[in-house]
N, C-alpha and C positions, 0 to 999 in steps of 0.2 A: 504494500500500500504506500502510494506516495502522495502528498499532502502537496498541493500548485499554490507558486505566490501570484501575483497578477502580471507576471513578468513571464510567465509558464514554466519559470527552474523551478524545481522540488527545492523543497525545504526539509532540510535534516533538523533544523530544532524545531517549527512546528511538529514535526513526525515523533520526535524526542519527547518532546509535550502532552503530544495525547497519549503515549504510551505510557507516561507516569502517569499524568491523570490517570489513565482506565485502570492501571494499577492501585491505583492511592485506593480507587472508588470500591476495590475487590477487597484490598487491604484492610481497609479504617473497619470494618466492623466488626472483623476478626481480634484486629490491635485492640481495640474499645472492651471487646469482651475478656481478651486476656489480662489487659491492663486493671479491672477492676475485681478480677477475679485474687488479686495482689494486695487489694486497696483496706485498709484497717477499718472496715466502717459497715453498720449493719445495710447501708442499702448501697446498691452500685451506682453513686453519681460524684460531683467534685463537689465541694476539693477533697484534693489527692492529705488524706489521713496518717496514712505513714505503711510500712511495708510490712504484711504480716502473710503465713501460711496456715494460717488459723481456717480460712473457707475450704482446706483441704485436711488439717488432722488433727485438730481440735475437739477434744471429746464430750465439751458444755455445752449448754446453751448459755445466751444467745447462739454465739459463733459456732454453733453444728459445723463441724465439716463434713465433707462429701466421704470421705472414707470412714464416718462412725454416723452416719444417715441411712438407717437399715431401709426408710422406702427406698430413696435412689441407690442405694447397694442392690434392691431386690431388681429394682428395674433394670439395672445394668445384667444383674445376672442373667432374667429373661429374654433381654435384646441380643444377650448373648448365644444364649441356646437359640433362639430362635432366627438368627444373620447367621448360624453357623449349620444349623439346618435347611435354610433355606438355600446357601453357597452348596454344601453338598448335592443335592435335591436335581438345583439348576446346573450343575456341571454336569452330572450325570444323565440328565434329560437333551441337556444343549451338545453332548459330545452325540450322544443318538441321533438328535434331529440334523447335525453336521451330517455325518456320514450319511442320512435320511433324503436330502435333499443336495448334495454333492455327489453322491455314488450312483442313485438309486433314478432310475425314470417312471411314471406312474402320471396315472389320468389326472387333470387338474392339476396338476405339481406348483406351475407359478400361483391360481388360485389358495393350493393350501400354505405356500410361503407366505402371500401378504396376511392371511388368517394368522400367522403364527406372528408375523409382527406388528399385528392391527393392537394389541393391547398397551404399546409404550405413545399410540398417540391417544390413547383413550383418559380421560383425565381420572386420578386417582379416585377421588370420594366418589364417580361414577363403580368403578371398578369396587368399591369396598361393598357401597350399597344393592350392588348386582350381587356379588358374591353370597352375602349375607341372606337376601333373599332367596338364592337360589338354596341356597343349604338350608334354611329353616322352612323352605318348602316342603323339601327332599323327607327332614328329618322327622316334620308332620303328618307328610303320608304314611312313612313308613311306622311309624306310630300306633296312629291311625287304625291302619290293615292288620298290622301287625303284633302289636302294641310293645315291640320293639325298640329301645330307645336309644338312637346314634350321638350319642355326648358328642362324639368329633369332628358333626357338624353344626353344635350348639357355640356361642361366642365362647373364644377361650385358644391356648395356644394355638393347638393343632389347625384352629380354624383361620388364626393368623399366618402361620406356616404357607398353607396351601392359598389365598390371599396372595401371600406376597410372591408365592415360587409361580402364578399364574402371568408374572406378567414380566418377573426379574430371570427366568427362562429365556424370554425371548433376546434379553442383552447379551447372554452366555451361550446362546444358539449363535447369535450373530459374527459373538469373538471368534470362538472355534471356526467356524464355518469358515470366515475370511482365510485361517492359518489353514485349513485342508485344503483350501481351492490352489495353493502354493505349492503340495506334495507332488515329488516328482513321484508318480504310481511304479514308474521301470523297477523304481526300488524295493516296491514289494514283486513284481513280476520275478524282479533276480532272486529272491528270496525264496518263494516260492518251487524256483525251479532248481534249487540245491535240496532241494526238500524238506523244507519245514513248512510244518502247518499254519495255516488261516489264522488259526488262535496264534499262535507265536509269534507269525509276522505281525502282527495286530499288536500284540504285547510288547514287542522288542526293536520294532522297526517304526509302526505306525505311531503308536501313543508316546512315545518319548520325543517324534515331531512334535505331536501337538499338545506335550507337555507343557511350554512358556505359556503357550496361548488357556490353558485349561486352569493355571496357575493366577494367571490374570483375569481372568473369567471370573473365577472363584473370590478374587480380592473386590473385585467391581459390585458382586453379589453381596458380599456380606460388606460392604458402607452401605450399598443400597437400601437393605433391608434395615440395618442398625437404623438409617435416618429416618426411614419411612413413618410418616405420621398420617397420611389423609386416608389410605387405605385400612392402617393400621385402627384407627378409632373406632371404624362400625364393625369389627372383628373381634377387637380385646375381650375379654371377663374379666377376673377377679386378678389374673397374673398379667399385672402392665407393663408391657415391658420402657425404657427410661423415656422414648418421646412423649410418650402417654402420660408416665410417672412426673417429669418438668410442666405438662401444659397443664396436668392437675393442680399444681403446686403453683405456677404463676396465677391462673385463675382466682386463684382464695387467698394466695398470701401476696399475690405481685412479685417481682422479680426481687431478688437476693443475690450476695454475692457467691453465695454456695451452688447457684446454677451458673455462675459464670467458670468457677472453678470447674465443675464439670465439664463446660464448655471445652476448656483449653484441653484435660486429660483426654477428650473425643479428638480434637482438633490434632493432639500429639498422637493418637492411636491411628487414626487417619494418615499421617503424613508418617508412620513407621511403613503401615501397610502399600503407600505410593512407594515409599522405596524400595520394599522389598518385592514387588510387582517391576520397579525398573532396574533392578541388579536381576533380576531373574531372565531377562530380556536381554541384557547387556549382556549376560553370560552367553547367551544363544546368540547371539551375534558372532559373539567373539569365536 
């Protein structure tokens, strides 16, 4: 992108300019939340109070911190199981629907691709409140006829699980999919013709290709799901997991500094996971 003076040369410090601006714009409310997350003072505003790690392990009140706050401990737990089942879930589904739609020819085929990626333009709290319906429909009949009673389609983990692997699938299909379409196949062909099995070449040739990319799949999966809030609300029960746990907690008490603290340890667990997603790539490069 090049920024024109009225003379038609490009401008290097215009260009320079909105790049920090767009920068500053990305920045500042990250900086704002970790900066206050620091701040000695029971509500996050200025002035600057003095320097304390009190919103992180402080075991009183006022100053709860985040690491002796058994609801946001519990929340963190659940977002936990639940982004980490979710990443499973969608790597194992997105490596199938790769090789599904890469390998495989079959009637409707571009039909059933935009199907599969028709749910990332779908807006979340549509998808939640779809979802929900659909399962408390399901669970009524069966009910009902039956008088059978499906807990794991009532609100509550497992219902958030399937929720969120409904639509963070299709991003982990996409990754995968992009690194097979790259596979030189000759290499399984040579494999094959020294004599080993489908299953082997699959295990020892094909999957450790599209190891980086199943890797990064899986990292994309679980922020995705950890943040998710719009889906995540019409799905919860009684086990919230932490977006849920924060928006409860801002709602009735208003914002505190012990959610900004939280903020940064997401923000820090976030930017571990970017890097260990780009050393894993870096390595495959190399």
């Amino acid at each position: 992108m090049l920024i024109k003076t009225g003379s038609g040369h490009s401008s290097p410090f215009l260009y320079k300019l909105f790049v920090l601006a767009f920068f500053i714009f990305l920045a500042a409310p990250l900086v704002a939340a970790g900066v206050f997350a620091f701040n000695d003072s029971l509500f996050p505003v200025l002035p600057w109070q003095g320097f304390t790690l009190d919103w992180f392990f402080n075991d009183t009140e006022p100053k709860l911190g985040m690491f002796h706050d058994r609801r946001l401990l519990s929340g963190l737990k659940y977002s936990f199981i639940i982004a980490s089942m979710v990443a499973g879930l969608s790597v194992l589904v997105g490596t199938c629907n790769a090789f599904l739609f890469v390998r495989c020819d079959f009637p409707a085929k571009n039909f059933f691709y935009i199907v599969m990626v028709l749910p990332l333009v779908i807006p979340g709290v549509i998808m939640g409140i779809s979802i929900l319906v659909l399962a408390s429909n399901i669970a009524n009949g069966v009910e009902s006829g039956t008088g059978l009673e499906l807990e794991f389609l009532r609100p509550g983990l497992t219902l958030v699980v399937l929720g969120q692997f409904s639509f963070i699938t299709t991003i982990t299909s996409l990754v995968i999919t992009a690194r097979l379409k790259k596979f030189d196949i000759s290499l399984e062909e040579a494999a094959l013709n020294l004599g080993a099995s489908r299953w082997r070449v699959l295990r020892t040739v094909t999957l450790p290709y599209l190891r980086p990319a199943m890797i990064a799949a899986a990292i994309v999966a679980f922020l995705v799901s950890f943040e998710n809030f719009n889906t995540t609300l019409f799905l919860v029960g009684s086990e919230s997991p932490l977006t849920i746990t924060m928006y409860d907690r801002i709602s009735k008490a208003g914002s505190t500094p012990v959610l900004n603290a939280v903020s940064v340890f997401l923000m820090a667990g976030s930017a571990l996971l970017a890097l260990v997603s780009l050393l894993v790539q870096r390595d495959d490069r190399s």
